[in-house]
C-alpha positions in Angstrom: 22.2 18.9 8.8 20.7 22.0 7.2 22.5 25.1 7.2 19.1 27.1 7.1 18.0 29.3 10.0 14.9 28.3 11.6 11.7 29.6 10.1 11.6 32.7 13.0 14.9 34.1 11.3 13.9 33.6 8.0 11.3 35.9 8.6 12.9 38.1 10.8 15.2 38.8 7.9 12.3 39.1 5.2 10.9 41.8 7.3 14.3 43.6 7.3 14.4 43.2 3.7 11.4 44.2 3.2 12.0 47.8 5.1 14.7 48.0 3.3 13.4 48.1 0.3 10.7 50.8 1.4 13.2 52.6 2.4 15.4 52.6 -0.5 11.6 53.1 -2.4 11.0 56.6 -0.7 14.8 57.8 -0.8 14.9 56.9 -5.0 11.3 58.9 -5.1 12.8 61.7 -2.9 16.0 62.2 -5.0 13.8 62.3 -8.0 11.5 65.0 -6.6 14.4 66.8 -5.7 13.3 66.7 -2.1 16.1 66.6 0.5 15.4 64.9 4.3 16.8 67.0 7.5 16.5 66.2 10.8 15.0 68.5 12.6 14.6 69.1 16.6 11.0 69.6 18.0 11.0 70.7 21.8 7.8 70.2 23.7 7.0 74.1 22.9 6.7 72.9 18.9 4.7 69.6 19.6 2.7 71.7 21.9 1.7 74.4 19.2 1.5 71.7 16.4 -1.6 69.7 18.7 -3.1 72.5 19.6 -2.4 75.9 18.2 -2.4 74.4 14.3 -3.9 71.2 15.0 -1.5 69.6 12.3 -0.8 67.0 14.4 -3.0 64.3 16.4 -2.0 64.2 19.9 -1.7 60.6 19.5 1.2 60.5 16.6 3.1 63.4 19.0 5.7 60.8 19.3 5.6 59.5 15.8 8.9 60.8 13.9 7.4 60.9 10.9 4.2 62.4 11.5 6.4 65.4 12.7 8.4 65.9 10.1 4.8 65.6 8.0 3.2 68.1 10.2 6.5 70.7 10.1 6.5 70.2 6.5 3.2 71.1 6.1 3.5 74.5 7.8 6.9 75.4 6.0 5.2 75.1 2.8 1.7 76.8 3.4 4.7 79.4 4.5 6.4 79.1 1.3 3.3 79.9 -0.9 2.0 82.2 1.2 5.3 84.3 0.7 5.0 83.3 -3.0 1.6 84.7 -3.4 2.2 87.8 -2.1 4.8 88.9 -4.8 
């Protein structure tokens, strides 16, 4: 008998590869940009004014992780250069 896993595992496990290697893409790309990842908590008052005070995020990706921690990026830098600007 063969000791190989059926062809659903095998891909099953190229998928989890291959996420793996995206992830290990964007952390190498982050560490050289000098960028650091936080987790951050967003309560149903931030999603709210992100929709629809700022509209930096689609009401549709309001449960998408990363779309908020796009969308709260965003506004801490237009923050940042705002500040910068002004000195």
């Amino acid at each position: 008998m063969h000791d190989r896993a059926p062809p659903s595992r095998r891909r099953q496990r190229n998928d989890q590869r291959e996420r793996r290697r995206l992830a290990q893409r964007r952390y190498r790309q982050n560490v050289a940009d000098h960028a650091v990842i936080a987790p951050v908590k967003a309560g149903p008052v931030m999603l709210d004014y992100l929709v629809r005070v700022v509209r930096w995020l689609d009401d549709a990706d309001a449960k998408d992780a990363r779309k908020i921690g796009e969308a709260i990026t965003r506004g801490l830098m237009e923050a940042a250069e705002a500040d910068a600007a002004k000195r």
